[in-house]
N, C-alpha and C positions, 0 to 999 in steps of 0.2 A: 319757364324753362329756357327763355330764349334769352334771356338776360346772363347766363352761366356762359364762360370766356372758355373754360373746359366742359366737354361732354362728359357725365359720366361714364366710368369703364375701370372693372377690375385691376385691371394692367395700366396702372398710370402712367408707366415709363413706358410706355409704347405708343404713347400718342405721338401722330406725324406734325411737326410742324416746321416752319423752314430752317432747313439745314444751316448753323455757324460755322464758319472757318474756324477750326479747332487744332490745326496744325502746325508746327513751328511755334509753341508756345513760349512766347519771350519769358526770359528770368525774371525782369523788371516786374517787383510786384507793385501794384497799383496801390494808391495811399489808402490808409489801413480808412480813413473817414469816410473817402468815396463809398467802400466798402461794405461799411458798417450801415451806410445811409443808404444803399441798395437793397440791403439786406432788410432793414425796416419799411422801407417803401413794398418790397414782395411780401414780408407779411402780411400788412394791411390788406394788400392783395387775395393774400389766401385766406385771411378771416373773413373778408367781405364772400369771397364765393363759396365759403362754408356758411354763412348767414343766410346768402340766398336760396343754397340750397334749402335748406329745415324748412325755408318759407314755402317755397314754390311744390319741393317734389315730397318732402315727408308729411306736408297737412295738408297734402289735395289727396291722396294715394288711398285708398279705403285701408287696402294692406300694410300702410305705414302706422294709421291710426290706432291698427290694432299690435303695433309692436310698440307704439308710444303707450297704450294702456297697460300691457303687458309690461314692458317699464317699469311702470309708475306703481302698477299692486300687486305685480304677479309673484313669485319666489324667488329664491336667489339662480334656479337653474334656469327656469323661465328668463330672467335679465340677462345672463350670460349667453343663453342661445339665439336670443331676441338682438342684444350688440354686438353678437358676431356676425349674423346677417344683414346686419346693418353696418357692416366694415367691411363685408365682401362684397357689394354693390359697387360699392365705389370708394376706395380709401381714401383719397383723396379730398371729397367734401363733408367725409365722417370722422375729422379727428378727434370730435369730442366722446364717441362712444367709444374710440379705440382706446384713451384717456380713461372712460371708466371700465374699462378691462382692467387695465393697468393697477385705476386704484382699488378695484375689488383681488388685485391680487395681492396686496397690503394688508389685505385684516388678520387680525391674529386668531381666529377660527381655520384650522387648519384644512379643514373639509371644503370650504368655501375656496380662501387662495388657492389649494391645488385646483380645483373647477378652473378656477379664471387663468391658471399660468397652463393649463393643459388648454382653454379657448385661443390663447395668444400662440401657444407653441404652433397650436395648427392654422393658425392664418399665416405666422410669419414664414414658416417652418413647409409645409404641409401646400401651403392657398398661395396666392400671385403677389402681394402685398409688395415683397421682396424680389427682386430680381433675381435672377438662377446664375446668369454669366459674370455678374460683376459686382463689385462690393461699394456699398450707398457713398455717396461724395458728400463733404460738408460744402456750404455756399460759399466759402471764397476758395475752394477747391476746385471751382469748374473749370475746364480748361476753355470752354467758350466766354466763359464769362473773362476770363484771363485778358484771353486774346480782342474780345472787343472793347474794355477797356486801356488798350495801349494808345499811346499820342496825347501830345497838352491837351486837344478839346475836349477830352472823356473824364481827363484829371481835375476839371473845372465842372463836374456838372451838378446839380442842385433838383432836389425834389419837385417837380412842376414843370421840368425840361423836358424833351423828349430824347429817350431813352438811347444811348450813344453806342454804335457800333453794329446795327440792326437790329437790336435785342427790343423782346415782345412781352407786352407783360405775361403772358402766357408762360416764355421761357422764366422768368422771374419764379411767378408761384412754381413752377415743377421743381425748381433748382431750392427753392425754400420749403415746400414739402418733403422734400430729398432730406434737407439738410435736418426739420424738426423729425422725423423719424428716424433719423441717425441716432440723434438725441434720443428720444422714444426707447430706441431698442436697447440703447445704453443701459438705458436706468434699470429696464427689463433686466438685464444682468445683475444689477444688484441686487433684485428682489430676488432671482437664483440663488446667485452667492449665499445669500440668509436663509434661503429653504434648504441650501447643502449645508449647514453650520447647524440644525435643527437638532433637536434632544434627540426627537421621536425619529427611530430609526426606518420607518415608515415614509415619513416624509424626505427622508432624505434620500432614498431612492426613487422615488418620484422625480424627486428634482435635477437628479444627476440620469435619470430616462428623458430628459425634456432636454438637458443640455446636450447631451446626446445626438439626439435628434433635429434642433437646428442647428447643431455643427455637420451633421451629415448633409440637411438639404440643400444649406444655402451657405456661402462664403462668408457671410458680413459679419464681423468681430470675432472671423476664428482664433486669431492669436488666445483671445482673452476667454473662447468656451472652451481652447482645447487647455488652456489653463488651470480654468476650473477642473475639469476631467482629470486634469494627471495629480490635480493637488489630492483629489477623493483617496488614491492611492494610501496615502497615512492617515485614513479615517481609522478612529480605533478599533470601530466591529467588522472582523473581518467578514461579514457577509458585504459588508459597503464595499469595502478595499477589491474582494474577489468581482464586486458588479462592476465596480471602475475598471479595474485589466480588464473586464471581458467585455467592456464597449468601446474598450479602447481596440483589440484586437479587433472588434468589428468596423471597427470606421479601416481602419489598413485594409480589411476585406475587403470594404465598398470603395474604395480610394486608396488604391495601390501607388496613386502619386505622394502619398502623405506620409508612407514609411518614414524618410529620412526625416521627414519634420515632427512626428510622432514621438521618432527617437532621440530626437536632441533635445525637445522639449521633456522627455520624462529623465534624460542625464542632467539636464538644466535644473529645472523645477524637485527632481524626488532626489536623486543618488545621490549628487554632489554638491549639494544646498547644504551651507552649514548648520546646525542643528537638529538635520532630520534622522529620527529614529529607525531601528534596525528593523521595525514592524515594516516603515515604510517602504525601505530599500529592499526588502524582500518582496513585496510585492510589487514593486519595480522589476526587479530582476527576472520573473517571472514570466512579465508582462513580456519583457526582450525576448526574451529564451524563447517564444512562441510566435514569435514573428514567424509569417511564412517567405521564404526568400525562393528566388529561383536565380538560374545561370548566368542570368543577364543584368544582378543587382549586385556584382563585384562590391560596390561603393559602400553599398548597407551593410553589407557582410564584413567590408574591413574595417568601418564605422564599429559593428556592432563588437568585433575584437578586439576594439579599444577600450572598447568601455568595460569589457570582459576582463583583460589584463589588468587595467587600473585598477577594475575591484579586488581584482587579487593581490596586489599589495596593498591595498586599503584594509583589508581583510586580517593578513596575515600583521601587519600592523600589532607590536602588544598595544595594550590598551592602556591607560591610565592606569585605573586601580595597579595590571602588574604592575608598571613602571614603580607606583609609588612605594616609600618601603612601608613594611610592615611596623606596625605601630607593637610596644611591648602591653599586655592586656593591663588595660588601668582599668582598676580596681576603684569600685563608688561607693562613695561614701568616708574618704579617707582608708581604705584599708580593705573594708568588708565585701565580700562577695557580690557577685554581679545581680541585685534583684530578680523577679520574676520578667519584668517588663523588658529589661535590658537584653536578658535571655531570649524575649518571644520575639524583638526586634532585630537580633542577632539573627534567628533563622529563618525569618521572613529575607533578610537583606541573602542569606546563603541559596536563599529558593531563589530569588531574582538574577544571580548570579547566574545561577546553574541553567536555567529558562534562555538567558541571554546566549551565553555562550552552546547550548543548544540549537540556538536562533542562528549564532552565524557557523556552525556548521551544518547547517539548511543551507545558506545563503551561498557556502562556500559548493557545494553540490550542484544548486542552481546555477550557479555560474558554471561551472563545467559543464553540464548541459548544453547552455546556452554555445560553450564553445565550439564542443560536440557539433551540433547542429549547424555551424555558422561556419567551422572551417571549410565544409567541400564546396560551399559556395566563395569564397574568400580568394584571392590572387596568391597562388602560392608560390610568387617570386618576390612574397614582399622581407626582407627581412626583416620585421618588429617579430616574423614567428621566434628565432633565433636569439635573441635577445630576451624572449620570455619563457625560456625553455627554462633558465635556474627556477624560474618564479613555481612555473608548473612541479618541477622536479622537489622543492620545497612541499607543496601542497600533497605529494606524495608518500611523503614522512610525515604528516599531520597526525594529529591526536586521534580522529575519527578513522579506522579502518575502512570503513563506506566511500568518504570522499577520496578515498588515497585511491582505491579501486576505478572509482572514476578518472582521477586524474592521470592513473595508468592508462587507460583505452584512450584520454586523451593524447600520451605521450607516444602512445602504438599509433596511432591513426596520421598523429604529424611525422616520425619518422618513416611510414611504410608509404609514405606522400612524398617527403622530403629526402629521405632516406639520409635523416640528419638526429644523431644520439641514438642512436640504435644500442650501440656496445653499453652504453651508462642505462639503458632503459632494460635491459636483459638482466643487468647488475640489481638494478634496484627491484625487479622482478622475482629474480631469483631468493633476492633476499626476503621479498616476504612469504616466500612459502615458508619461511619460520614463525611465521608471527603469531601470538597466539592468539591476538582476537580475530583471528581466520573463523576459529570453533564458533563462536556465539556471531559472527558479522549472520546480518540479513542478505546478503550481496553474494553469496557461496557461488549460487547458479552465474551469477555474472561473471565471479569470477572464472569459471571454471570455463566458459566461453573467449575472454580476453586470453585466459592460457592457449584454448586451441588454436583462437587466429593469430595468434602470437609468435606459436610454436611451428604450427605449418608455413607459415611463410617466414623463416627462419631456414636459414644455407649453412649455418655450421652445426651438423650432423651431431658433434660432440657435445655441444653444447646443451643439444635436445636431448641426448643422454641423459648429460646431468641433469636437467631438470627433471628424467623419467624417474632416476634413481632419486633424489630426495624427496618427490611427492610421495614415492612407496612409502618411506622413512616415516615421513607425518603423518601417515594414517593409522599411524595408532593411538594418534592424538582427538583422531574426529569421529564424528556419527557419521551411521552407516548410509546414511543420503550421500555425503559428500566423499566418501570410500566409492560406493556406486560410477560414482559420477567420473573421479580420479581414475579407475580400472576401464571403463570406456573410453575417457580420454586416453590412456595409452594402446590400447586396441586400436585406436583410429587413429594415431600420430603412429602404430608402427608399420601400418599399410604406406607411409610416406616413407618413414627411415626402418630400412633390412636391419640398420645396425642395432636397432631395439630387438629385435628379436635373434639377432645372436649375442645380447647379454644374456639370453634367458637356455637357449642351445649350447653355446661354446664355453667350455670351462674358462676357468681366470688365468692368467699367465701372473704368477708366482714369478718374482725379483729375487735372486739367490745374490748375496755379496761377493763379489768378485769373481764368480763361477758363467762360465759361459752355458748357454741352454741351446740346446739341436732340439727342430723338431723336424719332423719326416714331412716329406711333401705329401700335397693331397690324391689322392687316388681317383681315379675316375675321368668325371666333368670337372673337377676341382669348384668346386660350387664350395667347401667349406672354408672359414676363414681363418687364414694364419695370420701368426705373429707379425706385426709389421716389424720393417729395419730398426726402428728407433726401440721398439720390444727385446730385438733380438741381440743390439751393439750397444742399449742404450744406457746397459747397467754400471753405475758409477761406485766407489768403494761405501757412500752409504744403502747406496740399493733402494733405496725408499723414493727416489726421485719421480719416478712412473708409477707408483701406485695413485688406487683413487685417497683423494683429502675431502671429506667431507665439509671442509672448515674455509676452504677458497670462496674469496668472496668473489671473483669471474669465473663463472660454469664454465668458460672455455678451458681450465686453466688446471681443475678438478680431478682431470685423465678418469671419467666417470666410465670410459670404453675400457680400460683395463679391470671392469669389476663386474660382478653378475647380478643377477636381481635375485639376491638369497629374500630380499623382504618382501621376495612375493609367496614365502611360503607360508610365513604365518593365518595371512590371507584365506588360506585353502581351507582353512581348521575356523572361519570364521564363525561365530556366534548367528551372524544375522545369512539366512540358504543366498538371499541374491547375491549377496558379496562374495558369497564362496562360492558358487554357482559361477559368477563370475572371472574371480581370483583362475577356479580349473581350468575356465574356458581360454583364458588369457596364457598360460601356460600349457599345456595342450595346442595353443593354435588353430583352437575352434572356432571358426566364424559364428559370430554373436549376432544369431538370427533378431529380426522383429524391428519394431521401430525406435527413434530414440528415445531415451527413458527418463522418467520422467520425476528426479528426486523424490517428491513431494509424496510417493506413492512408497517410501522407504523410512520413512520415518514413524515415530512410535506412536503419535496421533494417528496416524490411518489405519495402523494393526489394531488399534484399540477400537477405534469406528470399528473396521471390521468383524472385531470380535463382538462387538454389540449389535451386529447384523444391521450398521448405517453405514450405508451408502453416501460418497459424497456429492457434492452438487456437481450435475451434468453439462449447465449453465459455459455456453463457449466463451473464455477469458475476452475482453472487449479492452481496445487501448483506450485509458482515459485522456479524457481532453477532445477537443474539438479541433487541434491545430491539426494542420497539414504536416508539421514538424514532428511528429509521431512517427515513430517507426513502425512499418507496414509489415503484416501481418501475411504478405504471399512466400511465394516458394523461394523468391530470391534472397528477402531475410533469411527463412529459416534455412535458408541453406547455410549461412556462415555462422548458425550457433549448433554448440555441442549439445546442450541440452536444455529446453525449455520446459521451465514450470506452467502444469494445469493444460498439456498439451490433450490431457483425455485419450488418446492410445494409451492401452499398456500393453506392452509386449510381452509375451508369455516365455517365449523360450531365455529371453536375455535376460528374466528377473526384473524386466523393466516393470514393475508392477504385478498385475497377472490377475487373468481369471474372467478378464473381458466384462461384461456387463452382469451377469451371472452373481445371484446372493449369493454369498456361502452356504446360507441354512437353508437354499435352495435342493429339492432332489434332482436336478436336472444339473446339480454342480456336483453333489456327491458321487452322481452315475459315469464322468467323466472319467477318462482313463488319465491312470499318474501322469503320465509324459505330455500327457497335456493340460497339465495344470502347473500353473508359475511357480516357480522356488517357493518365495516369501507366503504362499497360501496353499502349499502341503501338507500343512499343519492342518488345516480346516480341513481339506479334503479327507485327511486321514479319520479325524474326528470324529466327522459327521457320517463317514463311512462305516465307522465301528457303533455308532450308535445307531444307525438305521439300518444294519443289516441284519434280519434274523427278529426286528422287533414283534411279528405277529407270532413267530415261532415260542419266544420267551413267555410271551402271554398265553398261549394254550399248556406251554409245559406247566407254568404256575397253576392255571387254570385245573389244570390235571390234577394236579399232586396235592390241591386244596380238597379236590371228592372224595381224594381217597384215602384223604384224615391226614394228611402231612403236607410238610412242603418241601420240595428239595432243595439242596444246596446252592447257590446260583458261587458257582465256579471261577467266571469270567466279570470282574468286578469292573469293569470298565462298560461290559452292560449292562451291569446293575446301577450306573452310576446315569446311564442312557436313559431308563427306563421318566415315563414321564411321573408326574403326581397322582395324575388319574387313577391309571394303574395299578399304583401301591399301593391305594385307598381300595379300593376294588378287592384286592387279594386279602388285604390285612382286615378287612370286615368278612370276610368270608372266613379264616379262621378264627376271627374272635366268635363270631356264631357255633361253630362248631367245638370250641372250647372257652366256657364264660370264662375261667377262673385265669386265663390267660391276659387278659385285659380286663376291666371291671367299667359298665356302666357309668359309675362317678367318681371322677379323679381326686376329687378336692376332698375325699373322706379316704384315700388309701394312707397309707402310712411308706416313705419311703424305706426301705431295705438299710441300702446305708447308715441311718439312723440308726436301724437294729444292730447293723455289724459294729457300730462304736461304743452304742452300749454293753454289750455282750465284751468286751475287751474290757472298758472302764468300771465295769460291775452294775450293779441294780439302780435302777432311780425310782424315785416317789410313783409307786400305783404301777410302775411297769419292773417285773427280774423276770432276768431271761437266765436268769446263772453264770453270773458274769466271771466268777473264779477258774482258776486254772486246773482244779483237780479233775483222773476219771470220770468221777461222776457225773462232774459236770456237763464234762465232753456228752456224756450219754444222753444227758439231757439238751444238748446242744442236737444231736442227731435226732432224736424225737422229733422236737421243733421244728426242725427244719425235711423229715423225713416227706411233709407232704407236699414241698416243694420240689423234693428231685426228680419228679414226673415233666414238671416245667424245663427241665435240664434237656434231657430229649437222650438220659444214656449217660456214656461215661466218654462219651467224643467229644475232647479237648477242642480242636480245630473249628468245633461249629460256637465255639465262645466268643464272640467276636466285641463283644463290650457293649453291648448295643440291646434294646430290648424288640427294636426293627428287625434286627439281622440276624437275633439267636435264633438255634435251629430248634424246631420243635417237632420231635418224632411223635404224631398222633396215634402210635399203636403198638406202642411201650407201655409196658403196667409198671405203677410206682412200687408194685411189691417185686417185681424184679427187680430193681436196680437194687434195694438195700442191699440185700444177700452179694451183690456184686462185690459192694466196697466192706463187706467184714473182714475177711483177711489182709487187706492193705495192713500197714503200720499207721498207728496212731498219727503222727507226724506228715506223714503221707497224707494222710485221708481229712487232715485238716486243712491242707494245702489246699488241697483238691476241692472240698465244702466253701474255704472261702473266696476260692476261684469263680466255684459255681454262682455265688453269692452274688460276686460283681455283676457276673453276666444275668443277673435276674432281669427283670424291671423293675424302674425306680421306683413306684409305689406299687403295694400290696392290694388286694382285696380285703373288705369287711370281713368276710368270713375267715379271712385265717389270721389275721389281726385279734377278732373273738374268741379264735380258738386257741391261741397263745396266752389270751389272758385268761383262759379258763383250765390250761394245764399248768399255769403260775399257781 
């Protein structure tokens, strides 16, 4: 032991020994031989004190011996656990075991390498091996060594000299250990790199969790692991791609210095590398967007808008295939039609097409997003906004109605900041409340959100007019969610502008050609609104000049003030109770109790849940994602949206849903009074009301009327329609008891009726004549036949024929020789009418016995 020039110790770079003047390091690099020949002389140095040690300290140590045997027979996790404690002792005079870390993590056993690259990650990574503050030096990189070798005598010195400038062999081996573990952790990275390139998607998130994590712990070759990391980004399986963003977002979490190097390395390395695919840059884009920034990181935020804009004309960019022209279809084979093959190849290439162009309107979203988030952090004196505003204003008018919405709130967010394109952003606004893929966008709620803060903080009163007057207009174009939604949004914008609700109070003012209009002043408080000047002097020999134009493409422009909200009458007559509910409450001037409402509770999915007595999930909405970049969920968001989806209030007076937590096919819903029960769930209430009230009543009446050999009429077919199964089976066994011939014990031997009444028309068939011809006689024998059925009739009461052999009435205390005598005097014609009325209303199959007794008067 006393022969080792170093003691051992975890911390190799922390041993004290005397201090080199390292300061003012001359440029003059020392000749490259000297160099080279220092470099070999500290080797030799450090393999001799790794020789002695193995001699002295690993085969005197009981406890060494037994990690040398383990070694040499034990498993492969046994050797790995066995040279990792034998590299934490002292790394220093263990380089050979840290060596067979290294090469055990070379084997092509997949099980085995990750073992030994998870034992390395956590020495280098995790253990002391590595230095925390500073990143490993190679050997002609010292700067002590630098500086002791300046001057002729040091220039001239030779192996066997003593060592020039106070240098120790001591500082030698540290400065050469330094320098072969540089190396070392080098190669280590390539052996990553090939475990991130791996088949097995298994392995490759292993290995990009271990790059991960010595780029987190220690500095040394972060260039080249945060490399690795951003390249994972364009892995093909997107579980790789989404694990890369999210350890990417985690290193900026733990290392808030590393943003801006973060982000020029994933603009460097993913976006704007030639060749890289649209998978890739999506999850690029992603990864930005979710940065967290705060007030004091201007530089990231204007960084991160550059790279934001760029994408947007990279984006908007056509593509090749447009550019190139279309080919005229050539035809294979000289002539003949396009094969099978050529076909299947054809719609595979139209599906990659349609995928792509999919993909970059994600991309184009994402980036708005990202810009979203990035402006309020951002210098809003810079002008690139100003310059990128056509770019945005383009992205607007895009194919995708979803990103255009986006890039609306984008446009809203910089002018009501900037207070720069406000007029062209109100234009372009306006214009799409025509658009028709308004009806099917997924974005309705957002939209409907971007109108309120759009619109309230908007100062030309007119304008908000016309925007009130043409949403009316459209809604006869959409579903009743997004009518809902429109009728609230102008309830709440007319509590800002009076002048919305004197379209709805003050008649129109009618332009007469050439003719002057008096109106009388106001009476009172003058609280009502007259004609203005330009109403009153304004009229020109066409007259039309001040009326509203539906067709101005500037709502200021429109004179939307000189018209009234006739489209809110339709409204009133709505189909769906909230809409109309609403539509009253909006005209009337009734405050629209309850909280805000909540689409999703208006649509034909939840009446249908409801109607199958499913409830929907109670489960409180949660923001996805993990970023800080999320929009928060307290009172101060929700205070600038009109309506959010899945808010779980329904409010009962405003239609906003209704009926609170409450089944419908509950009794404690049906017992509730009308006025408190929601518009859209009246229906239920009403329902459930008529079929549960009265139902023990119904069953003692039946009950009754079955003892007493009848049954009565049931009246009220809406509680008969109430009544359960049970029930019916209960009553309809209890008159078949009381009269067999009424239903018969085996169905599958009756003979249906019908059958008889067609024959009886067509004449006789093989083994069965009922007298099928037209003469009296017949008829006579038609009445016979049928004489011992018209007991089953219950009389000559039309009204209880009801088609059904359920529903006909049957008087049990009627004699069948009454009735004949009844119908003698009728007319022929008449009384056939009448037999084959009764006929229908029989039931469908017969009993054996009168089946028998028909073929025995044949």
């Amino acid at each position: 032991k006393s022969k080792l020039l170093i003691p051992p110790r975890p911390d190799w770079y922390a041993a004290e020994w005397s201090t080199l003047d390292n300061s003012e390091v001359s440029t003059v690099i020392p000749p490259q031989r000297i160099l080279e020949e220092l470099h070999r002389y500290a080797t030799s140095l450090l393999e001799t004190e790794n020789a002695t040690y193995n001699a002295s300290h690993l085969a005197g140590s009981s406890s060494h011996k037994f990690l040398s045997t383990i070694m040499s027979s034990g498993t492969l996790e046994d050797k790995v656990s066995a040279l990792t404690l034998l590299v934490q002792e002292s790394p220093l005079h263990t380089m050979k075991a840290l060596e067979n870390l290294l090469g055990l993590s070379r084997k092509k056993s997949r099980n085995q390498a990750l073992m030994a690259l998870a034992a390395l990650k956590d020495l280098l990574g995790q253990g002391v091996v590595l230095p925390a503050d500073r990143k490993l030096r190679a050997f002609t990189r010292q700067p002590a060594l630098l500086k002791a070798l300046q001057g002729k005598p040091a220039t001239k010195w030779a192996t066997g000299e003593p060592l020039p400038g106070g240098l120790q062999k001591q500082h030698l081996m540290l400065w050469a250990y330094e320098d072969w573990l540089k190396r070392t952790y080098f190669d280590l990275l390539h052996v990553l790199e090939g475990w991130c390139n791996d088949e097995v998607e298994y392995a490759r998130s292993r290995a990009i969790t271990y790059v991960f994590e010595l780029l987190r712990d220690k500095p040394e070759q972060e260039e080249n692991l945060l490399r690795l990391l951003v390249n994972k980004l364009r892995d093909t399986d997107r579980k790789i791609a989404s694990r890369a963003s999210y350890l990417l977002l985690q290193l900026e979490n733990t290392h808030p210095a590393m943003k801006l190097v973060v982000t020029n390395s994933i603009e460097a390395d993913c976006l704007f590398r030639p060749g890289q695919s649209l998978h890739a840059k999506y999850y690029a884009i992603i990864t930005l967007n979710q940065t967290i920034l705060s007030q004091k990181e201007e530089s990231i935020a204007n960084r991160l808008l550059d790279i934001y804009f760029s994408m947007f004309v990279q984006l908007l960019k056509p593509t090749d295939k447009a550019l190139a022209p279309r080919k005229p279809g050539v035809q294979q084979g000289g002539g003949g039609k396009a094969g099978k093959l050529a076909a299947k190849k054809q719609k595979a290439q139209e599906r990659t097409e349609e995928a792509e162009l999919q993909l970059r309107d994600k991309m184009m979203a994402q980036v708005l997003t990202g810009v979203n988030r990035a402006f309020p952090f951002a210098d809003a004196s810079d002008p690139t906004f100003e310059k990128q505003m056509d770019t945005i204003f383009r992205v607007a008018h895009s194919s995708n109605f979803n990103t255009a919405i986006q890039a609306l709130m984008l446009i809203q967010q910089i002018s009501a900041t900037k207070h720069y394109g406000a007029e062209r952003f109100y234009r372009t606004l306006y214009e799409s409340l025509l658009d028709p893929r308004l009806n099917t966008s997924s974005k309705q709620v957002m939209y409907l959100n971007l109108l309120y803060k759009s619109l309230k903080a908007d100062l030309d009163a007119k304008r908000v007019q016309a925007f009130v007057k043409r949403l009316l207009q459209t809604t006869a174009m959409h579903e009743p969610p997004f009518v809902c939604g429109v009728l609230y949004l102008i309830s709440e914008l007319a509590k800002a502008f009076p002048n919305i609700r004197n379209m709805i109070t003050e008649p129109e003012v009618e332009m007469e050609d050439e003719e002057e209009r008096y109106v009388d002043a106001p009476e009172g408080d003058g609280t009502s609104v007259t004609p203005t000047d330009a109403q009153s002097t304004g009229s020109t020999p066409n007259g039309n000049n001040h009326s509203y134009d539906p067709r101005k493409r500037d709502p200021s422009h429109a004179h939307a003030d000189q018209s009234a909200l006739w489209d809110l009458l339709p409204l009133i007559s709505h189909f769906h109770p909230s809409v109309s509910l609403l539509a009253t409450s909006l005209l009337m001037n009734q405050a629209i109790s309850g909280t805000k409402p909540d689409p999703t509770h208006h649509t034909l999915m939840h009446f249908l849940d409801r109607f199958a007595y499913r409830n929907a999930k109670t489960k409180p909405a949660v923001s996805h994602g993990s970023s800080i970049m999320q929009p928060m969920g307290g009172s101060s968001h929700a205070a600038d949206l009109l309506v959010k989806p899945g808010n779980g209030d329904r409010g009962a007076a405003a239609g906003g849903g209704g009926g609170g937590v409450l089944e419908v096919n509950s009794e404690a819903f049906w017992r509730k009074k009308v006025e408190d029960v929601a518009a859209d769930e009246v229906f239920f209430h009403e329902y459930f009301t008529r079929a549960g009230k009265g139902r023990r009543e119904e069953k003692k009446k039946l009950r009754k009327g079955v003892a007493q050999g009848g049954m009565e009429v049931v009246e009220d077919l809406d509680a008969a329609e109430g009544e359960d199964e049970a029930n019916e089976d209960e009553i309809w066994q209890a008159i078949a008891q009381s009269r067999p011939e009424v239903e018969g014990d085996d169905e599958d031997d009756e003979l249906s009726f019908g059958d008889l009444e067609d024959a009886s028309d067509a004449g006789s068939e093989a083994g069965i004549d009922l007298g099928g011809g037209g003469d009296d006689g017949d008829e006579g024998d038609m009445e016979a036949a049928f004489a011992e059925m018209d007991g089953l009739l219950g009389g000559d009461d039309d009204d209880a024929l009801l088609g059904s052999d359920e529903e006909a009435a049957v008087d049990m205390d009627s004699d069948m020789d009454e009735a004949a005598p009844e119908a003698r005097p009728e007319s022929k014609g008449k009384q056939k009418r009448k037999e084959k009325k009764k006929l229908k209303a029989l039931p469908t199959f017969a009993s054996v016995e009168d089946y028998a007794k028909l073929l025995a008067e044949e």
